[in-house]
N, C-alpha and C positions, 0 to 999 in steps of 0.2 A: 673499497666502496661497498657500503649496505646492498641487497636486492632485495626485489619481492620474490615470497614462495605465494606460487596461485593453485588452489585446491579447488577444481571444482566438480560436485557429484551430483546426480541425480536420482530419483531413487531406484534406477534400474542398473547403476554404471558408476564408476569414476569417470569426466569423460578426461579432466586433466588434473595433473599433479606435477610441479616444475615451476621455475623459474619464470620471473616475467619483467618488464622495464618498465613496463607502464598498463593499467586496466581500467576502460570505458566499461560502465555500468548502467543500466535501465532504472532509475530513482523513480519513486511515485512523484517527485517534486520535477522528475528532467534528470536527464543524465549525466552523471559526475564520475570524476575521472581520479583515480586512485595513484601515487606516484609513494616513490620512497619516503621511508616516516610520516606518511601521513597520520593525521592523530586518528585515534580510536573510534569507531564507528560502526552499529550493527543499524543496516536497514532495511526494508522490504523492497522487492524488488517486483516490478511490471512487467509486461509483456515487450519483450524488443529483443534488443542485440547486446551480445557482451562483446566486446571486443581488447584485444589484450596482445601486445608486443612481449614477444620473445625473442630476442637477438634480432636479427635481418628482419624474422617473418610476422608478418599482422595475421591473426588470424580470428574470425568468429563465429558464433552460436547464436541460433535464435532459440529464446526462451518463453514459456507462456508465464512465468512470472518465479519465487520467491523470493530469496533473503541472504544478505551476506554481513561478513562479519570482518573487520582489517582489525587488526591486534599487532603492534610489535612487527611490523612489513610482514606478515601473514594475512592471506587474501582466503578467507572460505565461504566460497559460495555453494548453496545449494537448490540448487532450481528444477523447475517440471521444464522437461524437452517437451 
C-alpha cells in the first residue's frame, strides 16, 4: 500500500519530516483534507490548524498562514509558526 511522506518547514526549523495516513489543511477556500493519491495540487494556505495522522497519533500545528504543495503522495508544506 502507497503512504504519504509529510514535509513540513518553517523558516526557522523543519518541524516534521515522516510518514502520515491522512493531512487536514487550512485552504483559503475552508479546509481540505489530503489522503493517498490524491491528485496534484499547490495552494496557499491561512491562518489555522494542520492536522495530520501518523499511525495511532493525531497530532497538530497552529500556523499564521502559507502554502503547500501534494505531488505523487508527497505533502510539502511550508508555513509561518
Amino acid at each position: 500500500m502507497k503512504e504519504l511522506h509529510l514535509v513540513i518547514v518553517s523558516p526557522e526549523r523543519t518541524v516534521y519530516d515522516g510518514k502520515a495516513d491522512s493531512v487536514v489543511l487550512p485552504g483559503e477556500l475552508g479546509e481540505f483534507q489530503v489522503l493517498v493519491n490524491h491528485a496534484p495540487i499547490i495552494s496557499s494556505l491561512v491562518a489555522g490548524e494542520v492536522r495530520y495522522v501518523a499511525g495511532k497519533e493525531t497530532r497538530s500545528l497552529e500556523i499564521k498562514g502559507g502554502f503547500v504543495e501534494v505531488r505523487d503522495n508527497q505533502i510539502s508544506v511550508c508555513a509561518e509558526l
